[in-house]
C-alpha positions in Angstrom: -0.9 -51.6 69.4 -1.2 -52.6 65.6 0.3 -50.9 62.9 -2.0 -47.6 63.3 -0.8 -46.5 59.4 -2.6 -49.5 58.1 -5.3 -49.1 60.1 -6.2 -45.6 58.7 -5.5 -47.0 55.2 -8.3 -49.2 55.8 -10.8 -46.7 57.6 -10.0 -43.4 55.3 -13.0 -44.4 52.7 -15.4 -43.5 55.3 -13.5 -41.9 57.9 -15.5 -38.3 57.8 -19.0 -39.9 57.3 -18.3 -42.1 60.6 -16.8 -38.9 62.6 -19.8 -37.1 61.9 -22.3 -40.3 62.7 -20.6 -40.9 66.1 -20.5 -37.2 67.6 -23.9 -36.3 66.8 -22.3 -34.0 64.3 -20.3 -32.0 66.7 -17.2 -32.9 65.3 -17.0 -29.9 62.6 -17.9 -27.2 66.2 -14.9 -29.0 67.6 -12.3 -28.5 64.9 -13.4 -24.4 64.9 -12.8 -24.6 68.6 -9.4 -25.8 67.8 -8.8 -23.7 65.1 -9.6 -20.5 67.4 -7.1 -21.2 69.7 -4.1 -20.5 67.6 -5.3 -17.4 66.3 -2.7 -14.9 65.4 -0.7 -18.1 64.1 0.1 -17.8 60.3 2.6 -20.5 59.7 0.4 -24.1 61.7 1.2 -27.5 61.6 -0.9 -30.0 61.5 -0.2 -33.1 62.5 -2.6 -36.1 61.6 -4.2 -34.4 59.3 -6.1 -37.4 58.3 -8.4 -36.0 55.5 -7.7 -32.4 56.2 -10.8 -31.3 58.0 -8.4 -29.3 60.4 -6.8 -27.5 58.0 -9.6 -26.9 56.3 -11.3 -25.1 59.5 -7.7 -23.4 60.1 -7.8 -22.2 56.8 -11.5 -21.1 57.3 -11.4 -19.3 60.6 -8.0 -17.5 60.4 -7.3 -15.7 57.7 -4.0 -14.6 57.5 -2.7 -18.2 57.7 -1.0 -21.3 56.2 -1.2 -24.8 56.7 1.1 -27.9 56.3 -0.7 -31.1 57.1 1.1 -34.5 57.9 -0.3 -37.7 58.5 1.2 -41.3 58.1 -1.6 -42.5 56.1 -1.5 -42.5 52.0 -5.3 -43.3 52.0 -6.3 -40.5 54.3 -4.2 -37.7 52.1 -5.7 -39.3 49.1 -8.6 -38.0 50.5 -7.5 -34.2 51.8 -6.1 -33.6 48.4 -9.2 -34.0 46.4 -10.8 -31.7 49.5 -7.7 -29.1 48.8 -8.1 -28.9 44.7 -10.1 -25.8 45.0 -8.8 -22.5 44.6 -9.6 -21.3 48.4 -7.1 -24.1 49.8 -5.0 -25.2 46.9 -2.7 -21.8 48.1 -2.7 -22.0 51.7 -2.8 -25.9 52.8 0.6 -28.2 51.8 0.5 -32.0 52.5 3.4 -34.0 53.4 3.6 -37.8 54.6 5.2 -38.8 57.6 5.3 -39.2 61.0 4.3 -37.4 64.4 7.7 -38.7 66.1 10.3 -37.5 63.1 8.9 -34.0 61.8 10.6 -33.5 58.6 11.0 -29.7 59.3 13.9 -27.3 60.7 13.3 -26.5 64.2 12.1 -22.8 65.2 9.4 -22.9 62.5 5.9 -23.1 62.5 4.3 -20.4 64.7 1.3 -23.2 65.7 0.8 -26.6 66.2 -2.8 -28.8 66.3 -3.4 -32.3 66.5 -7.0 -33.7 66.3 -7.8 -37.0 67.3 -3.7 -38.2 66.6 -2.0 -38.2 69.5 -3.2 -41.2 71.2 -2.7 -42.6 68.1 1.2 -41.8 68.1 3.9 -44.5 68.7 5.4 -42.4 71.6 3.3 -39.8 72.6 5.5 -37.9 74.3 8.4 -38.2 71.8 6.0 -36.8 69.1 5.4 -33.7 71.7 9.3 -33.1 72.0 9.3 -32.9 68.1 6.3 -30.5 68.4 8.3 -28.3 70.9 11.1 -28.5 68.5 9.7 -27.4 65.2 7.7 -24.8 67.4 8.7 -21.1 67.4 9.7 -19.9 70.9 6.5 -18.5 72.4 4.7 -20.9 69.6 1.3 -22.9 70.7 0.1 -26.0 70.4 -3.2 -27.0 71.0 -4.2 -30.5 70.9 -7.7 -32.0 70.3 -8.7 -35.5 71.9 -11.9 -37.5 73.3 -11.4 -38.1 77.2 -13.2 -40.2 79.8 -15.9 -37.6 81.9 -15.5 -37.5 85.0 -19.6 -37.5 85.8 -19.7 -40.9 87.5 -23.2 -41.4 86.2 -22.4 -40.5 82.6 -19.1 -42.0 82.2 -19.8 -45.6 82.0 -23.0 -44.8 79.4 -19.6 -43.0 77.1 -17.7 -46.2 77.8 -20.4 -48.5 76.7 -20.8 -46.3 73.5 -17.4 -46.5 72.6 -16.6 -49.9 73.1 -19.5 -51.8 72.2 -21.6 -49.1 69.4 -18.7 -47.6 67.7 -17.1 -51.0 66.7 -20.7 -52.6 66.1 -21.5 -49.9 63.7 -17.7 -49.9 62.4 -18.3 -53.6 61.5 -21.0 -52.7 59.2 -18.6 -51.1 57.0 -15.8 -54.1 57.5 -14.3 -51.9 59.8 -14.9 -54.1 63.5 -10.9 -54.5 64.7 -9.9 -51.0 63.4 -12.9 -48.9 65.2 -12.3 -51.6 68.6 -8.6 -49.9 68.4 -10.0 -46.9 67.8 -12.5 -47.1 71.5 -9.8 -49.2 73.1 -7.2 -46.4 72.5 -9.4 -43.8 73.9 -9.8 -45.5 77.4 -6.4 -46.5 77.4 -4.8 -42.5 76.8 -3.3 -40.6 80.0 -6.1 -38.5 80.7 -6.5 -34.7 81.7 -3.3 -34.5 84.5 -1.5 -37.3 83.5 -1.5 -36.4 80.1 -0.4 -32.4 81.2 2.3 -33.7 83.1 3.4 -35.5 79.6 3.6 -32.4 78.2 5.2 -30.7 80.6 8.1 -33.4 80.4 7.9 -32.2 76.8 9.0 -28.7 78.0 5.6 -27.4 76.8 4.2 -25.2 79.5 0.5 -26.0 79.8 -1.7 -23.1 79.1 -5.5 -24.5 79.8 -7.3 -27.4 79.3 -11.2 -26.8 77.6 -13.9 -29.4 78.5 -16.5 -29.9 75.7 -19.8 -31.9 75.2 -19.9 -32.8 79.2 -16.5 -33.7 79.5 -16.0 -36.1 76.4 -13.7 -34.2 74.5 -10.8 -31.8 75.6 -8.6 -29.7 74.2 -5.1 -28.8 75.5 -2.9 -26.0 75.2 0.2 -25.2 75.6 3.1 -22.9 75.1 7.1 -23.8 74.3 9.0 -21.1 76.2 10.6 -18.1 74.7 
């Protein structure tokens, strides 16, 4: 795996431009989908925050809420702060750098958790969901965001195609080849749908449901830390 902070130094420039390019502009529909599933949450996390296009649709959806944003990369927060100078966001969303697998927070805190896109991007997946579990509130929820492999045998090699041979094609039109071939590579790669449950289940997160959008391509996972 390289160095995935570097990688997202490297990308953050046009990070949101690409998102949108390579899901049709679905991406924004998926982030609200995400957002909806913590509401009632007023204290959220959100880990890999990247350029703060969670937050922003946490922020936007619920509105009785805070948000602290994480992420690794000094690029991509470059980025969410200029998106979080105005008045609407500058109260409600915090940044912090650092990393999925050492939270700097207390445990027992955050009444919600969501990831987008991050955790197959972690160093130890499931050590960064025993952190989750612990900064999480008992009864707190965290609902996690990622692409997935459909299981439409017809459609699914089509998907694999796009993201191994477009996404990095296009990506090297920007300088951008080896990062976006990571990028695809990591995708295929990730525990998907039961293997990854079962990960969080060794997290002691009790899975809640798993949500199949855009036939099966991208999947969002819930789940609950026990009271």
């Amino acid at each position: 795996m390289p160095e995935t902070t570097s990688l997202f130094n490297k990308i953050a420039e046009h990070y949101d431009s690409l998102n949108t390019f390579f899901s049709f502009g679905m991406d924004k529909m998926w982030r609200r989908r995400l957002a909806e599933q913590i509401r009632g949450s007023h204290l959220i996390l959100d880990i890999a925050t990247g350029t703060g296009e969670v937050a922003i649709e946490t922020i936007k959806k619920l509105d009785d809420s805070n948000v602290i944003g994480i992420d690794p990369s000094a690029q991509m927060l470059r980025f969410a702060r200029k998106k979080c100078e105005s008045p609407q966001y500058r109260k409600r969303i915090s940044l912090v750098q650092g990393f999925a697998e050492y939270l700097p927070f207390g445990s027992d805190k955050f009444d919600a958790i969501t990831i987008a896109f991050g955790i197959r991007n972690t160093l130890n997946p499931l050590e960064s969901l025993n952190e989750m579990k612990r900064v999480l509130k008992p009864g707190g929820k965290v609902a996690i965001l990622e692409f997935t492999i459909p299981k439409n045998k017809i459609f699914a090699p089509l998907y694999l195609f796009y993201f191994k041979k477009f996404l990095p094609f296009v990506g090297s039109l920007f300088g951008n080849k080896k990062e976006y071939e990571y990028l695809s590579d990591s995708t295929s790669e990730f525990p998907q749908r039961e293997k990854f449950i079962e990960i969080m289940k060794d997290a002691g997160l009790k899975h809640q449901e798993s949500i199949e959008l855009m036939i099966g391509t991208v999947i969002i996972y819930t789940g609950i830390k026990n009271q």
